[in-house]
C-alpha positions, 0 to 999 in steps of 0.5 A: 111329441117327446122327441120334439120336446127333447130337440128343442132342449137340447137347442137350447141348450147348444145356443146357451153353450154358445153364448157362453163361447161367444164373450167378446173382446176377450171379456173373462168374467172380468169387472163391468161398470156401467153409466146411463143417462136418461133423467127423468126430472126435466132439465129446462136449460137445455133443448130436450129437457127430458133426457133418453127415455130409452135407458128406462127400459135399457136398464133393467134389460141391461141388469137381466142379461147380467142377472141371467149369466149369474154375474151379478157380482161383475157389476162394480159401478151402476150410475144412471141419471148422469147428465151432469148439472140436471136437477133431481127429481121425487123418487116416485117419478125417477124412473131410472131408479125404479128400473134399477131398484126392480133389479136390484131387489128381484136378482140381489145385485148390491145396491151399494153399487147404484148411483144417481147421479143427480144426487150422489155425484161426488160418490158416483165418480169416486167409485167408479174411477176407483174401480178404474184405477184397479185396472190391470191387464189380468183385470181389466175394467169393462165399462158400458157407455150408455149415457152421455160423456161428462160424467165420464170425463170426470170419473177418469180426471178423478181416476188420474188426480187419484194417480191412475192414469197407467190403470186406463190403459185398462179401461175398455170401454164399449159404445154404440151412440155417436150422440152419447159420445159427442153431445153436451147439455151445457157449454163446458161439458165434455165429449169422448174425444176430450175423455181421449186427450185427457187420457192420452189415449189410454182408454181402450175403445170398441164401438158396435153398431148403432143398437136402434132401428125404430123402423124395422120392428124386428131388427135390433133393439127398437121397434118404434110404437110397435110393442108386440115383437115384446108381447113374449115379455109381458105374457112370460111366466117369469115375473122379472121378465114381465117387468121388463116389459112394464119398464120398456112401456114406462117410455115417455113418447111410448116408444119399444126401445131398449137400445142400449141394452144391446152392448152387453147382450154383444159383450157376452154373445158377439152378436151386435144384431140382437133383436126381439127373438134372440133377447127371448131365447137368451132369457129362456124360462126365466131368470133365477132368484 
């Protein structure tokens, strides 16, 4: 039985090395920003008034993939809410801050870093074209696109009236969702292919594969209805992870979706098939305090 225990250890170990080997795009401990959507507040001027319930969850998971490699102060801009021209909602009911502020106040990111965009709009594109424009080949900006492009789009048109068009070349951004980078919630919004022409180009781009696949319930990170390929989440020793669990469950059609979360889970690992079982063996016991 001892030896049992220590093979496991140390494959464990081994697959911990690994990530850490693994970083891609040649991410360096280098800058991460990242903007989800996902408004809780319903937008009633647009077809879907509740925004991408999945970025509740995505959010936190996204936080503790941070928090589990200890790179909490990579984290230079966190918005969320960013549907631009959407209304606010009660703090009790935004369930984007309550993911955020959970993660915030159990792995000590710095809140200074947070967004609602619904609320601190002006702020939001200042940080985070501010950190764009710090962008040099030794310190590149990784930025996780995990919500919708206007908000995007006006960061970067801030980023270059702030004159830092050459700091985009900089900018490498990572996508997995068609719909985030073409839909608009209004007439005069802006997509990713207009974030390219204002740009000239510059942002680089990389996109991985679609993160969903609602139907196989152990094939990346969706598994429709189904919560048990989760259930390690909500019986964990780790309270932070059995948060996890309680924030996928906050979905608003009851869906096990924590898609985007899949994008930093490849930065970091060069896996773009996570799932269930590796995002348990990733987190392991737990996450430090």
């Amino acid at each position: 039985m001892k030896t049992v225990k220590i093979i496991i250890t140390l494959l464990f170990v081994c697959y911990n090395l690994s990530i850490l080997n693994a970083q891609n795009w040649n991410y360096n401990n280098n800058r991460i920003a990242i903007s989800f959507d996902g408004n809780s507040a319903p937008d009633h001027q647009y077809k879907w008034p509740i925004g991408d319930p999945d970025d509740w969850g995505a959010a936190a998971a996204s936080l503790a993939i941070l928090a589990k490699l200890e790179l909490q102060d990579k984290l230079v801009h966190c918005s969320y809410n960013n549907f631009i021209d959407a209304p606010a909602g009660p703090d009790s009911e935004n369930q984007n801050k309550i993911s955020c502020d959970g993660a915030i106040s159990r792995w000590n990111f710095n809140a200074a870093i947070f967004y609602d965009v619904t609320k601190q709009l002006e702020e939001a594109k200042t940080n985070l074209a501010s950190e764009m424009i710090l962008s040099t080949a030794e310190n590149p900006l990784y930025f996780i696109h995990a919500g919708l492009s206007e908000f995007v789009y006006q960061a970067v048109e801030k980023a270059i009236d702030m004159g830092g068009l050459e700091a985009l070349k900089h900018v490498k951004l990572v996508s997995h969702s068609g719909f985030n980078e073409n839909e608009t919630r209004r007439d005069w919004h802006h997509t990713w292919s207009d974030i390219l022409e204002l740009c000239g180009n510059r942002i680089q781009y990389h996109k991985i594969i679609d993160q969903n696949a609602c139907g196989n319930p152990d094939v990346l990170w969706c598994s429709g209805k189904d919560f048990s390929p989760w259930y390690w989440m909500r019986d964990h020793k780790d309270e932070g992870i059995r948060f996890l669990y309680k924030r996928a469950q906050a979905h608003a059609t009851g869906k096990a979706d924590i898609s985007d979360a899949g994008m930093l889970f490849w930065l970091f690992t060069g896996d773009e098939n996570g799932n269930p079982e590796k995002f348990k063996t990733f987190l392991g016991d737990g996450i430090l305090r």
